[in-house]
TORPASE-705569 format. One record per atom (N, C-alpha, C, O): z negated, y, x negated; atom name; chain; residue in three letters. Coordinates in steps of 0.001 Angstrom, whole numbers, always signed. Example, Ala and Ser with C-alpha at 12.3 -4.5 7.8 and 13.67 -1.06 7.14 Angstrom:
2
+---------+---------+---------+----+---+-----+
!      c3 !      c2 !      c1 !  a ! c !   r !
+---------+---------+---------+----+---+-----+
!   -7800 !   -5690 !  -13190 !  N ! A ! ALA !
!   -7800 !   -4500 !  -12300 ! CA ! A ! ALA !
!   -7800 !   -3300 !  -13200 !  C ! A ! ALA !
!   -8465 !   -3319 !  -14236 !  O ! A ! ALA !
!   -7080 !   -2250 !  -12850 !  N ! A ! SER !
!   -7140 !   -1060 !  -13670 ! CA ! A ! SER !
!   -7870 !     +30 !  -12900 !  C ! A ! SER !
!   -8039 !   +1138 !  -13409 !  O ! A ! SER !
+---------+---------+---------+----+---+-----+
! end
This chain:
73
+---------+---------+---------+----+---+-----+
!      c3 !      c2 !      c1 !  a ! c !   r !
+---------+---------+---------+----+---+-----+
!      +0 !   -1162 !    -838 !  N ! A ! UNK !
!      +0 !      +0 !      +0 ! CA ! A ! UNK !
!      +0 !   +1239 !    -893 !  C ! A ! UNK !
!    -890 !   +1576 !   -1674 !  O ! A ! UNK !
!   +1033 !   +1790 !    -668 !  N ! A ! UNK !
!    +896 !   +3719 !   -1244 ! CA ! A ! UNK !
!    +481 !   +4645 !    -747 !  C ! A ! UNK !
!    +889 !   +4888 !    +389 !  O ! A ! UNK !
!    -193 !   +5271 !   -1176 !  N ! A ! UNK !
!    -885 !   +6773 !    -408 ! CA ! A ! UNK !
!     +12 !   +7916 !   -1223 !  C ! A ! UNK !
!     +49 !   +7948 !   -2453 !  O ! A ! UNK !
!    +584 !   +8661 !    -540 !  N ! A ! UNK !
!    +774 !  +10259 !    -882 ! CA ! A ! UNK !
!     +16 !  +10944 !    -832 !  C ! A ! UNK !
!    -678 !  +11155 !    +162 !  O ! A ! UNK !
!    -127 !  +11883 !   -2667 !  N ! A ! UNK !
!   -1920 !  +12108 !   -2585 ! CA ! A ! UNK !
!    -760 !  +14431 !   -2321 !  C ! A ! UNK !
!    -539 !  +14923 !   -3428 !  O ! A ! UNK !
!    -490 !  +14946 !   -1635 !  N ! A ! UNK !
!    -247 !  +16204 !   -2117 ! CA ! A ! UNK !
!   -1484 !  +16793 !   -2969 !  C ! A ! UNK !
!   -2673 !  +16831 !   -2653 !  O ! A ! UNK !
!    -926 !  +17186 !   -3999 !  N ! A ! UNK !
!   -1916 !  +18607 !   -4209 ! CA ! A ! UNK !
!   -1070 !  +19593 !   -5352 !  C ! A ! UNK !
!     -72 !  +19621 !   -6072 !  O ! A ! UNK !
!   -2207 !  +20327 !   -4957 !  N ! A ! UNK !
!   -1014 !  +21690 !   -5769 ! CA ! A ! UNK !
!   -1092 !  +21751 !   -7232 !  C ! A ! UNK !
!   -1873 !  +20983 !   -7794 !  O ! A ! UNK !
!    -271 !  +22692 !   -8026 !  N ! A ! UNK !
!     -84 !  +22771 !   -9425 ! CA ! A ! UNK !
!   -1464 !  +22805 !   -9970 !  C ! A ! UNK !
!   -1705 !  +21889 !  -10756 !  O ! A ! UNK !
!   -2478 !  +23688 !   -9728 !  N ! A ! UNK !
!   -3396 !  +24018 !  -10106 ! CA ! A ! UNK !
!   -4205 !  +23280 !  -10363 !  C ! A ! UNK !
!   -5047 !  +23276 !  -11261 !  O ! A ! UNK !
!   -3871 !  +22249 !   -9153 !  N ! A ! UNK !
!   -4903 !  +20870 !   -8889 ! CA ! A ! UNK !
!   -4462 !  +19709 !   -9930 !  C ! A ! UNK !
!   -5209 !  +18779 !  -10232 !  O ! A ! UNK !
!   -3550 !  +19830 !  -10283 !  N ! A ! UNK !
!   -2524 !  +18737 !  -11156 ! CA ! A ! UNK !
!   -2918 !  +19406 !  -12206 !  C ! A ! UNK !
!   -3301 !  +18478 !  -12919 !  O ! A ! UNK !
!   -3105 !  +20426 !  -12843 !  N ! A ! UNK !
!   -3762 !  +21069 !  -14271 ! CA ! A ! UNK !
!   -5029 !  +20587 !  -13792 !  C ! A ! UNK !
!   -5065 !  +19361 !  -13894 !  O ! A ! UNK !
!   -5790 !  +20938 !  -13443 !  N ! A ! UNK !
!   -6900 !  +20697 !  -13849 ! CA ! A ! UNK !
!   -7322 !  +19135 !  -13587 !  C ! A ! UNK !
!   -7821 !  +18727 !  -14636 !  O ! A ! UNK !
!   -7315 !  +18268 !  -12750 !  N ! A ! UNK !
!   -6686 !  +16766 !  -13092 ! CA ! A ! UNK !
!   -6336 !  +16235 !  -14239 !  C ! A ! UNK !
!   -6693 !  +15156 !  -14712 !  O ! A ! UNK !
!   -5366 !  +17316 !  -14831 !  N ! A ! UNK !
!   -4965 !  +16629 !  -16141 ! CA ! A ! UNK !
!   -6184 !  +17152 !  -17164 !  C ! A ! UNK !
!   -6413 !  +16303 !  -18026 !  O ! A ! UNK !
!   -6615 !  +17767 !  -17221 !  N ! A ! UNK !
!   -7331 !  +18362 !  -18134 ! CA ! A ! UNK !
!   -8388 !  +17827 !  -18039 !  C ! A ! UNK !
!   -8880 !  +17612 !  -19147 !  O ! A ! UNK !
!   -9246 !  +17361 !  -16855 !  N ! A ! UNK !
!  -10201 !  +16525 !  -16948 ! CA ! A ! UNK !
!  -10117 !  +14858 !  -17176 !  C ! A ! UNK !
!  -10986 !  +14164 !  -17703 !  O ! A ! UNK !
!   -9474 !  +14637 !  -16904 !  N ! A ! UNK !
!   -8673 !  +12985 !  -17643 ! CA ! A ! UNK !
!   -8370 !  +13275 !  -18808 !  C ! A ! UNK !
!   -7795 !  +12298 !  -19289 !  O ! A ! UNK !
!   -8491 !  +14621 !  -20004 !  N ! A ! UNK !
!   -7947 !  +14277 !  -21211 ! CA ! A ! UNK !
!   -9568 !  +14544 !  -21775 !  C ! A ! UNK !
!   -9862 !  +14559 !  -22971 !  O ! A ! UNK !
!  -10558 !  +14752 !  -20632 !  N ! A ! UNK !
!  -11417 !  +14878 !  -21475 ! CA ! A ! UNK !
!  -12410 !  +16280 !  -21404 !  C ! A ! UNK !
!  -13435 !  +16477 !  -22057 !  O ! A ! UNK !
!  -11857 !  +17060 !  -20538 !  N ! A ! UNK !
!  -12467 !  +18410 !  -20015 ! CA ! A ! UNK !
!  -13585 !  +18289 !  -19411 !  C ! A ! UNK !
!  -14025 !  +17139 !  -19387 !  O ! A ! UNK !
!  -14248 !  +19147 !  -18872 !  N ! A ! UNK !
!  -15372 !  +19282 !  -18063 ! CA ! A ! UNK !
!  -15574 !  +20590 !  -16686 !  C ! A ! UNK !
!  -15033 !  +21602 !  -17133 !  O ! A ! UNK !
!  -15963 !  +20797 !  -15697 !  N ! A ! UNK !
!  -15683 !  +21226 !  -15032 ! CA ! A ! UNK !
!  -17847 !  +21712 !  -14833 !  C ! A ! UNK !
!  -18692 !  +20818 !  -14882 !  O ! A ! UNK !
!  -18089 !  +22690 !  -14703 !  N ! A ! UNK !
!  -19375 !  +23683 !  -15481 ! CA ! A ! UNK !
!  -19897 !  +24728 !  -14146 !  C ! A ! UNK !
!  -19954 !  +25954 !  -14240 !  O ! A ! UNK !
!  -20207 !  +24035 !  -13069 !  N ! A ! UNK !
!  -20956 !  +24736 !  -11765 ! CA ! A ! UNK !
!  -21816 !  +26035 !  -11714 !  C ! A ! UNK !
!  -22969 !  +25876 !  -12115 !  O ! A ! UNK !
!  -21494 !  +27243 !  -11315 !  N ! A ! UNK !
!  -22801 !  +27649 !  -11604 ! CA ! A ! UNK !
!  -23385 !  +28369 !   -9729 !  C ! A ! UNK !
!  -22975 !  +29122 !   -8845 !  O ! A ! UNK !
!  -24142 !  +27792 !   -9939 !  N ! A ! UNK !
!  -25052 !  +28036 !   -8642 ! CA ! A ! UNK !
!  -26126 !  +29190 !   -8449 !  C ! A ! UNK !
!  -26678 !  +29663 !   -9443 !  O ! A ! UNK !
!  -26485 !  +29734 !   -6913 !  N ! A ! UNK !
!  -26842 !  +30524 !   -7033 ! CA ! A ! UNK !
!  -28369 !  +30219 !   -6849 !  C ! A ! UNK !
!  -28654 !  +29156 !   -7401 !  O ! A ! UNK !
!  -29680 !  +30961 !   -6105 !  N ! A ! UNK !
!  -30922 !  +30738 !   -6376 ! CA ! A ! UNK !
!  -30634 !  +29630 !   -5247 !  C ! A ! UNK !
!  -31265 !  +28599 !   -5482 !  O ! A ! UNK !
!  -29779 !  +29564 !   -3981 !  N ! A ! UNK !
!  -30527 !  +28474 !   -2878 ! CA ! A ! UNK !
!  -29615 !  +27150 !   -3284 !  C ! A ! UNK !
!  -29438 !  +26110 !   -2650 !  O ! A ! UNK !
!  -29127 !  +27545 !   -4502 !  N ! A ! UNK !
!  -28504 !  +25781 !   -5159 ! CA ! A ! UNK !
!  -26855 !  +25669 !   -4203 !  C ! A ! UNK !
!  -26306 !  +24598 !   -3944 !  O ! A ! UNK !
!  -26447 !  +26717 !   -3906 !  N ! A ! UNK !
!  -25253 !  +26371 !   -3476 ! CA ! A ! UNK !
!  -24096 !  +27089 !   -5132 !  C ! A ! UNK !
!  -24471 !  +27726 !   -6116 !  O ! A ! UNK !
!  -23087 !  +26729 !   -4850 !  N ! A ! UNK !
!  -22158 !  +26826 !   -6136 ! CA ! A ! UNK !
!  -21164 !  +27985 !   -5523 !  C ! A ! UNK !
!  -20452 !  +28030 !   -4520 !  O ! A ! UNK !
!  -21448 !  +28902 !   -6597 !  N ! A ! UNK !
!  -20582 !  +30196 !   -6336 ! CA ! A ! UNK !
!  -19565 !  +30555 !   -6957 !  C ! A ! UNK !
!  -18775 !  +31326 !   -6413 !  O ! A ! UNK !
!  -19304 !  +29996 !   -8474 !  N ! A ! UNK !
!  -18287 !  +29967 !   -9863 ! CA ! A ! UNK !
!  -18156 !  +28421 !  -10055 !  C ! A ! UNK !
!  -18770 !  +27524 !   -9479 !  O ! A ! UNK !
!  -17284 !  +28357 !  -10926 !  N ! A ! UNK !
!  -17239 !  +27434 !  -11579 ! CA ! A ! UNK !
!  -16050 !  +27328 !  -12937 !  C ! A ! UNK !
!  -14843 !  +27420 !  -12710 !  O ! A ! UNK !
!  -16558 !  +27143 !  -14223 !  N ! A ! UNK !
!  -16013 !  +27192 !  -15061 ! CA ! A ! UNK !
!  -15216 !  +25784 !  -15425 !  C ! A ! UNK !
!  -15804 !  +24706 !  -15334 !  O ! A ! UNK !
!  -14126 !  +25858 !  -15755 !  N ! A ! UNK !
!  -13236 !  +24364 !  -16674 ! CA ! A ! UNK !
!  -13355 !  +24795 !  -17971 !  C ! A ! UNK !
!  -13048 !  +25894 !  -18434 !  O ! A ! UNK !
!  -13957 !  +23576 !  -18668 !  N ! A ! UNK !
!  -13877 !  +23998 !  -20248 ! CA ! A ! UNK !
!  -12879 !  +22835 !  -21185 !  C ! A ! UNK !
!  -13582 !  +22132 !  -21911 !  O ! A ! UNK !
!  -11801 !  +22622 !  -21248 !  N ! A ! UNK !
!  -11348 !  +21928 !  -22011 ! CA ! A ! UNK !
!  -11803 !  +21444 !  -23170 !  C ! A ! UNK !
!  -12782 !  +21872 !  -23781 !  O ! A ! UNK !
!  -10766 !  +20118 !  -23635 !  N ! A ! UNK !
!  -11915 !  +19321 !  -24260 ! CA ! A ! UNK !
!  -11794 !  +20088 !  -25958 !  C ! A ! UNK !
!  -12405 !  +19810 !  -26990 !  O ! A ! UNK !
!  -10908 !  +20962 !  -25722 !  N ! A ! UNK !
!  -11292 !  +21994 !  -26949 ! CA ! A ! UNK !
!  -11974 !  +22884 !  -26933 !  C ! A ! UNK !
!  -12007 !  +23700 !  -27854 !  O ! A ! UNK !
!  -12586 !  +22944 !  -26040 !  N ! A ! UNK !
!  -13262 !  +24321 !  -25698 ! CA ! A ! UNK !
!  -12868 !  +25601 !  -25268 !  C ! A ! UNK !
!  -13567 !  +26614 !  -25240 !  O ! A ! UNK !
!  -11953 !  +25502 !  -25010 !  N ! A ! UNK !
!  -11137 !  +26494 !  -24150 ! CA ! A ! UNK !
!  -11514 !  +26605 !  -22372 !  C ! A ! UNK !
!  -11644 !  +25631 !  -21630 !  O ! A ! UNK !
!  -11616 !  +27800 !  -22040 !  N ! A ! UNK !
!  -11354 !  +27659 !  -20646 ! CA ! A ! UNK !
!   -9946 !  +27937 !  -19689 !  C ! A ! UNK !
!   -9066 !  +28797 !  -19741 !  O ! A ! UNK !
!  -10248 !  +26521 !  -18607 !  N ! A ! UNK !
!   -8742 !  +26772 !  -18045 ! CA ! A ! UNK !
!   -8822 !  +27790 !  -16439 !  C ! A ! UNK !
!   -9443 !  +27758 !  -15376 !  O ! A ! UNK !
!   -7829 !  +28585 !  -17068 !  N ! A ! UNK !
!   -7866 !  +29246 !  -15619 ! CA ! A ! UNK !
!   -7247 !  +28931 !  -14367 !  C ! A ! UNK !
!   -7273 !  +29587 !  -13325 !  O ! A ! UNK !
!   -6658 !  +27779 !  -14620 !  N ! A ! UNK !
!   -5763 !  +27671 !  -13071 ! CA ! A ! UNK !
!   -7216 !  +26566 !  -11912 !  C ! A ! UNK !
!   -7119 !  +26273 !  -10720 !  O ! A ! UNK !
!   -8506 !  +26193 !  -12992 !  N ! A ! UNK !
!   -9138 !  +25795 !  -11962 ! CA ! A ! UNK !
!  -10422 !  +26626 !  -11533 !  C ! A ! UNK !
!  -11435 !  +26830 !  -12202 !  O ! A ! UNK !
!  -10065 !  +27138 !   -9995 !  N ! A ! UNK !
!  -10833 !  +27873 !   -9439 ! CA ! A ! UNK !
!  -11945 !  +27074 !   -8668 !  C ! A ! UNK !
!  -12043 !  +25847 !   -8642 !  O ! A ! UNK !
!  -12782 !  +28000 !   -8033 !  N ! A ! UNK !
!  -13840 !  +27342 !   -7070 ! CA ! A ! UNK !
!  -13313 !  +26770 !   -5754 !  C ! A ! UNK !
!  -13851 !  +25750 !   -5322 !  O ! A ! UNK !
!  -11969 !  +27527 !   -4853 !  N ! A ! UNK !
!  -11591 !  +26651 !   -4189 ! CA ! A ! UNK !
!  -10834 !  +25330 !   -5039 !  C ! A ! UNK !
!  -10746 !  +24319 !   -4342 !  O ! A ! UNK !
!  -10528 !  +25260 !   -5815 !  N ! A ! UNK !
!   -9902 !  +23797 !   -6374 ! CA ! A ! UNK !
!  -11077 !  +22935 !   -6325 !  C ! A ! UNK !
!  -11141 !  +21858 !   -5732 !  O ! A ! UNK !
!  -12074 !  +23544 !   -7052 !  N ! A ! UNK !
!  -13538 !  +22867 !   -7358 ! CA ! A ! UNK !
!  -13673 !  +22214 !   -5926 !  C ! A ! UNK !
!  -13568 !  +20996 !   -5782 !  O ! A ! UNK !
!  -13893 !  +23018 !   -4945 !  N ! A ! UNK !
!  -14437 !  +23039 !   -3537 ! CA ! A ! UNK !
!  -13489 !  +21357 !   -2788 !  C ! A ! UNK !
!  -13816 !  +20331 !   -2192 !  O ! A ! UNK !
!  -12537 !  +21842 !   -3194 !  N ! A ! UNK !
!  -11386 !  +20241 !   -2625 ! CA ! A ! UNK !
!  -12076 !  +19590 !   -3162 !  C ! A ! UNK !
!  -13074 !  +19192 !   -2561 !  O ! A ! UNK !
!  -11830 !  +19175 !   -4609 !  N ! A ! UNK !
!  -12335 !  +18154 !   -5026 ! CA ! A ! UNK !
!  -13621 !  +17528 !   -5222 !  C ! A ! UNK !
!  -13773 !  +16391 !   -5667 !  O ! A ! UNK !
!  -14966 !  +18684 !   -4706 !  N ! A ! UNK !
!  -15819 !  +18093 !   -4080 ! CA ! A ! UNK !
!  -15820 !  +17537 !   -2652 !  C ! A ! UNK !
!  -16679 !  +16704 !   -2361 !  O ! A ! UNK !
!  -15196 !  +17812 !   -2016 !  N ! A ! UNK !
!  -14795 !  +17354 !    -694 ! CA ! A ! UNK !
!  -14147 !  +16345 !    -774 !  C ! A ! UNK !
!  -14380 !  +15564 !    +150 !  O ! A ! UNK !
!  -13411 !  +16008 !   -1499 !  N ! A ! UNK !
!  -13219 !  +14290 !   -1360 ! CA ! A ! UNK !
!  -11527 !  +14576 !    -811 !  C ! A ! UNK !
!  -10867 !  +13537 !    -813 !  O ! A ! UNK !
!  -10856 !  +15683 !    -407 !  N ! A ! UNK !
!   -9886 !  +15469 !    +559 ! CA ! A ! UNK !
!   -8666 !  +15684 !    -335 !  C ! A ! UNK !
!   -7561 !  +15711 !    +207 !  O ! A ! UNK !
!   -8769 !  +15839 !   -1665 !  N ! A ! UNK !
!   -7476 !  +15808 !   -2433 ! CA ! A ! UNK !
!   -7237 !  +14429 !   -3172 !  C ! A ! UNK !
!   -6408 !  +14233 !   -4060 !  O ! A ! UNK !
!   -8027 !  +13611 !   -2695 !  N ! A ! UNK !
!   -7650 !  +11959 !   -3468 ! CA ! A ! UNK !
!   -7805 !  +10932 !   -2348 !  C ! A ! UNK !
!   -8626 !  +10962 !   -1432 !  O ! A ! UNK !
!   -6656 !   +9815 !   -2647 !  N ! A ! UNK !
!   -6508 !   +8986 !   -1833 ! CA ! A ! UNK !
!   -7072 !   +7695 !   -2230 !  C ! A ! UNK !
!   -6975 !   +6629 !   -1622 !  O ! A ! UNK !
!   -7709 !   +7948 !   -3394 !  N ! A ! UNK !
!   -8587 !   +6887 !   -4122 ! CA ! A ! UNK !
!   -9669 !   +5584 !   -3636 !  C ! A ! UNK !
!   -9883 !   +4405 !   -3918 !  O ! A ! UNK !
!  -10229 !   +6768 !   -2624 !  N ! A ! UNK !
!  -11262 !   +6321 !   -1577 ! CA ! A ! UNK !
!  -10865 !   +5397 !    -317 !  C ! A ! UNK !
!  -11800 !   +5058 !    +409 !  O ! A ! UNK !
!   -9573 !   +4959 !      +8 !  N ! A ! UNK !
!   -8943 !   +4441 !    +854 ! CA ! A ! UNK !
!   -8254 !   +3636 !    +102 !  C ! A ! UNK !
!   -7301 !   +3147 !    +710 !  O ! A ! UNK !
!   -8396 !   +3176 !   -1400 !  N ! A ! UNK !
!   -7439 !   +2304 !   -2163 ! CA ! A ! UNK !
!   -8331 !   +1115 !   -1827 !  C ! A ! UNK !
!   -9467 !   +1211 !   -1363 !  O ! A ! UNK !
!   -7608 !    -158 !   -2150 !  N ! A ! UNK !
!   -7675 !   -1774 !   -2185 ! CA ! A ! UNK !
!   -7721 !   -1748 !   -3699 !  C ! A ! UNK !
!   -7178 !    -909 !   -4417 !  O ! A ! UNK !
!   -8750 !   -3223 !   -4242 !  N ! A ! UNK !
!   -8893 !   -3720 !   -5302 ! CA ! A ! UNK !
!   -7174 !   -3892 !   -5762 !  C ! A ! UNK !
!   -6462 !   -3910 !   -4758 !  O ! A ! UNK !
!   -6636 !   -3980 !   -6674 !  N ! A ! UNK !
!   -5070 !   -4285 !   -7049 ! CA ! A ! UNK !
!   -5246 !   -5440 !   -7644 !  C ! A ! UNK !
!   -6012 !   -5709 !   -8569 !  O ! A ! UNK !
!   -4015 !   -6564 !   -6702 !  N ! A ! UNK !
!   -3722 !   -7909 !   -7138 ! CA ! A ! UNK !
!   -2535 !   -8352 !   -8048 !  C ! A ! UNK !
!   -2396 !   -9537 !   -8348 !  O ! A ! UNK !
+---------+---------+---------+----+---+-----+
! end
């Protein structure tokens, strides 16, 4: 079974950047909700194409079809 996962450029950079090894750096406010969020590549660079709404998808679960995958035979 295939899932079509859409997501946008931004989402595909920063995807890639955390699969090579990046990190993605929350920063929250006093009642613990997340207001920024920094990408730091695995050089230490920061990437700008991932924002807090990107962050926000991919805490939400709704940009991967991962969660609806089967063990592969």
């Amino acid at each position: 079974m295939i899932f079509e996962v859409n997501i946008s450029k931004y989402e595909q950079r920063t995807l890639h950047e955390l699969a090579q090894g990046g990190r993605i750096l929350p920063m929250k406010d006093e009642h613990g909700d997340v207001i920024a969020v920094d990408c730091i590549t695995r050089h230490g660079g920061r990437l700008a194409d991932c924002t807090l709404g990107v962050f926000r998808r991919f805490a939400s679960g709704r940009s991967s079809a991962a969660r609806k995958a089967g063990p592969t035979v």
